[in-house]
C-alpha positions as CSV (number, residue, x, y, z in Angstrom):
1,X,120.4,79.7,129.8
2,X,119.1,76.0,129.0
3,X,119.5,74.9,125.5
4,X,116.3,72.8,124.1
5,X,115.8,70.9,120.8
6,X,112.4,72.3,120.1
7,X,111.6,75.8,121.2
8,X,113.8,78.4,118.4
9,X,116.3,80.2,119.3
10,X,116.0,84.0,117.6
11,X,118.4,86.8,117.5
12,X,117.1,89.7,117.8
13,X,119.7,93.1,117.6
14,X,119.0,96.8,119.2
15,X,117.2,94.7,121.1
16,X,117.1,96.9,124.1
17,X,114.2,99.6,123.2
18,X,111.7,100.3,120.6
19,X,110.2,97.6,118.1
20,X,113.4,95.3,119.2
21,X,112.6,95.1,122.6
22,X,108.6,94.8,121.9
23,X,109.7,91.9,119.1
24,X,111.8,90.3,122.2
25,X,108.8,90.5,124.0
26,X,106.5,88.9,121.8
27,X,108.7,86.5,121.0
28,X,109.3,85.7,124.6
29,X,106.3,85.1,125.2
30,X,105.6,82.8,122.3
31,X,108.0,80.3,124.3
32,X,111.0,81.7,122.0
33,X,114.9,81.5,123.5
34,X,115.9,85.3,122.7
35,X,119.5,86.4,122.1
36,X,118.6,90.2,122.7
37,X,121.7,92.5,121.8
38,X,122.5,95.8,122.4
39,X,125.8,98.3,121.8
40,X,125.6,98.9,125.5
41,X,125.6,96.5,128.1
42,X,123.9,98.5,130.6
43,X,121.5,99.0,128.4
44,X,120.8,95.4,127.3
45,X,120.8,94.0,130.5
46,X,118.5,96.0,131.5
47,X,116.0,95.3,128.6
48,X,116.9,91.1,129.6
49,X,115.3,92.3,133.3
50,X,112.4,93.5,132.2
51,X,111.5,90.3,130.0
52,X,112.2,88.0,132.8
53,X,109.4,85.8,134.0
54,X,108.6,84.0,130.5
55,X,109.2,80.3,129.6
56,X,112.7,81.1,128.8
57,X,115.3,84.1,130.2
58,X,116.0,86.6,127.0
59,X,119.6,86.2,127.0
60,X,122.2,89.4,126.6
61,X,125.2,89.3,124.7
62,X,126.6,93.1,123.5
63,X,126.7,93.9,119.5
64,X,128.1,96.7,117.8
65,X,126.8,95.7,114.2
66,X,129.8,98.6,112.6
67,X,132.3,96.3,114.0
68,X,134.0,93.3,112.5
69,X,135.6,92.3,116.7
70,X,132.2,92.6,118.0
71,X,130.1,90.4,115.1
72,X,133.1,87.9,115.2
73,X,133.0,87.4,119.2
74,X,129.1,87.3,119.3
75,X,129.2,84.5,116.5
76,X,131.6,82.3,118.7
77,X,129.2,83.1,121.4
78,X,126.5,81.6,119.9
79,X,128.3,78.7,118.4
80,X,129.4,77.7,122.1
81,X,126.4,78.0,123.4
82,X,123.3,76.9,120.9
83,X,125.0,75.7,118.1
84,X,122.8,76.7,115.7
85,X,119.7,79.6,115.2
86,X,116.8,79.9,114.2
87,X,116.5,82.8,113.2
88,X,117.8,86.6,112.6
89,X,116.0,89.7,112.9
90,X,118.3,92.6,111.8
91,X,116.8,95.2,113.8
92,X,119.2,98.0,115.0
93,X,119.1,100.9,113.2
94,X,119.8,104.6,113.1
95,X,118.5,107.7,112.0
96,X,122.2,109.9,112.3
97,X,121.4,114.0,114.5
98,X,123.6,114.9,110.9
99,X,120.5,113.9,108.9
100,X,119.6,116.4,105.8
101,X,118.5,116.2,102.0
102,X,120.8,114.9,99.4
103,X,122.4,118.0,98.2
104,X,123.0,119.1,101.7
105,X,123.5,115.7,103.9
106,X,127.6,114.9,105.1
107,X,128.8,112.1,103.1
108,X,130.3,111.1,106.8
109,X,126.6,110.7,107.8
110,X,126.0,108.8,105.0
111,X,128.9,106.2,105.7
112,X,127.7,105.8,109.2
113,X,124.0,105.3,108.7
114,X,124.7,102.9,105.9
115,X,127.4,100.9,108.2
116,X,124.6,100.8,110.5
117,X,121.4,100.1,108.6
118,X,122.6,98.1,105.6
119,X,126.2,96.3,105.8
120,X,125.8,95.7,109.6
121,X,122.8,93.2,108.9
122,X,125.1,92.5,105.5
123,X,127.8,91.0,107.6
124,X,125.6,89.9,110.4
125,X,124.6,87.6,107.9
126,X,127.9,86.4,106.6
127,X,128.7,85.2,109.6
128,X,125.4,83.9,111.3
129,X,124.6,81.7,108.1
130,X,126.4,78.6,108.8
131,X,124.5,78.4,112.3
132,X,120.8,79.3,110.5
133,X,121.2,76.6,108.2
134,X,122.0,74.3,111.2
135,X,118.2,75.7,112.8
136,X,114.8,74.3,111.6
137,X,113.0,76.1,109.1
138,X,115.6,79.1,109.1
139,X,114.9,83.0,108.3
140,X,116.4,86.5,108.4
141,X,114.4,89.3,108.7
142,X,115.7,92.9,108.1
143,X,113.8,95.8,109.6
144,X,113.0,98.1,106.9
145,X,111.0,101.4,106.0
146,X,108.9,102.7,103.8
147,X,111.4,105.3,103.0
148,X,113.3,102.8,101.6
149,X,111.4,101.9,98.3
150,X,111.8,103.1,95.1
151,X,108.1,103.3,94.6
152,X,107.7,105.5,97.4
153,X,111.0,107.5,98.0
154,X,110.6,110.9,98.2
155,X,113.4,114.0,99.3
156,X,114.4,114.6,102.8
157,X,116.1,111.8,105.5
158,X,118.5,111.1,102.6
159,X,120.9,108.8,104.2
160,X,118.4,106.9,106.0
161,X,116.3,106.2,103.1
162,X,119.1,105.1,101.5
163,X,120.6,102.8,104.0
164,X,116.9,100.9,104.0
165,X,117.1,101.1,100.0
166,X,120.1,99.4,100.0
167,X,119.1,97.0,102.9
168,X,116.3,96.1,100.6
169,X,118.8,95.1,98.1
170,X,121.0,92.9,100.7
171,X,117.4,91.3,101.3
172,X,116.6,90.4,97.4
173,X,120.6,89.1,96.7
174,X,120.7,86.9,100.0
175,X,117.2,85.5,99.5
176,X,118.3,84.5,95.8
177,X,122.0,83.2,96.9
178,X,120.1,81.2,99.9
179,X,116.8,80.2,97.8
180,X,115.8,76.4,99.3
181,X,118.1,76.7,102.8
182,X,117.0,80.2,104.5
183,X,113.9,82.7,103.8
184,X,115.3,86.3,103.6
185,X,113.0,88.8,103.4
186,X,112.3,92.5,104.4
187,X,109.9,93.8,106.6
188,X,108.0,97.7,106.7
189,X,106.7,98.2,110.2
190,X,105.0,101.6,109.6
191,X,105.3,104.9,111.4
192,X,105.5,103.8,115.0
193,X,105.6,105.7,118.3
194,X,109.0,104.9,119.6
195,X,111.7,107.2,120.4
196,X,112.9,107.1,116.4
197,X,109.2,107.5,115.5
198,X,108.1,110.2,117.6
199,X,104.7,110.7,119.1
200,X,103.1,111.9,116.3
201,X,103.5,108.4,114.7
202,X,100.4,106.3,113.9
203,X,101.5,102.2,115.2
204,X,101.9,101.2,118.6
205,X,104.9,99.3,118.9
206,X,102.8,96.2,119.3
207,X,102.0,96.9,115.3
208,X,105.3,97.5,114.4
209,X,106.7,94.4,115.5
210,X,104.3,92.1,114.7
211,X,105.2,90.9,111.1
212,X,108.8,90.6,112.0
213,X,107.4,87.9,114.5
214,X,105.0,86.5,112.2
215,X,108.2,86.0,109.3
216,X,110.6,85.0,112.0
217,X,108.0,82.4,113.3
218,X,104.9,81.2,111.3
219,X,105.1,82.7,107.9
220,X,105.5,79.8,104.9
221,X,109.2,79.1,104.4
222,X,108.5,79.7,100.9
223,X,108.1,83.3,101.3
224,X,111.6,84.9,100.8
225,X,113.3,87.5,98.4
226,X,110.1,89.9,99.9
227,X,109.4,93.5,101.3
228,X,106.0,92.8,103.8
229,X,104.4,94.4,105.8
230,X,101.1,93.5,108.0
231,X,102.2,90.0,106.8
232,X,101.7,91.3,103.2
233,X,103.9,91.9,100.4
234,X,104.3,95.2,99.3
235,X,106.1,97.1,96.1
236,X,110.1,97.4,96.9
């Protein structure tokens, strides 16, 4: 894929399905170069297919964010070939089949939906910094939930509200350490109908990845250190 000065080139993991893949899209189609990752290949290639035909191919490169190998290959990758990002959106995420209520959830369920959810985008961003502060106007964006703020965390789902609690927390401590080179903030898509949201959910995906592309894209590079959602700020 062609590398360009001006149009951004955005990361974009679990790319593949869900609000990643509609994110892809609308970025896509905003002129965008995407990096679109996925655990599987199969998987993410097939996702690249289906957003062929913009100004740019989406490119593929597999990701497994629980695995030190993985993030270290894909950030040569990306140094060989753009030298720099624009941008991170720290989209995969899990919600684990062992999923129960505090007292009752396996602590191995825990450790693997925080892995995941929290220290995946953690170390995503250890690694991917030195290239975002190479980009123009640079910014990460982590895919949250509502079930990960304090002012609205009730029982049930207790490692997954805890992952995006503590992903929240990665969010505030990077967009302090970065404050003036990179805007870091957190995003809440809402209850949307994808295969992790279910049918009975209330967004289209179109909704739910909409303020990731507005923070990854147009919002002020002043906004950082945030939790938004519909391109306003919310309680953490």
């Amino acid at each position: 894929m062609a590398r360009t000065n001006n149009d951004p080139a955005i990361v974009v993991t679990g790319g593949n399905r869900g609000i990643g893949f509609e994110i892809c899209r609308q970025l896509v189609a905003r002129g965008v170069q995407v990096v679109l990752t996925a655990r599987k290949r199969a998987a993410g290639e097939a996702a690249v297919k289906k957003l062929a035909g913009g100004k740019h191919a989406a490119a593929f490169h597999p990701l497994d964010v629980t695995d030190g190998k993985s993030i270290e290959r894909f950030s040569d990758f990306l140094k060989d070939t753009y030298g720099h990002i624009d941008a991170l959106i720290n989209n995969a995420g899990i919600i684990a089949e062992g999923e129960a209520p505090a007292l009752k959830v396996d602590l191995a369920t825990v450790r693997e939906t925080l892995e995941t959810n929290a220290l995946g985008p953690l170390h995503l961003a250890q690694k991917l910094v030195p290239l975002l502060k190479r980009g123009s106007s640079p910014r990460i964006v982590n895919m949250s939930s509502g079930m990960g703020a304090l002012t609205d965390n009730y029982g049930g789902h207790a490692a997954y509200r805890m992952s995006k609690t503590l992903l929240n927390a990665v969010t505030a401590i990077l967009a302090a350490e970065l404050a003036g080179t990179i805007a870091v903030n957190s995003v809440c898509p809402g209850w949307v109908k994808t295969d992790m949201g279910g049918l009975n959910a209330t967004r289209d995906v179109a909704e739910g990845a909409d303020t990731a592309v507005w923070l990854a894209l147009d919002a002020p590079a002043t906004l950082t250190g945030k939790f938004v959602r519909d391109h306003k700020v919310i309680p953490w």
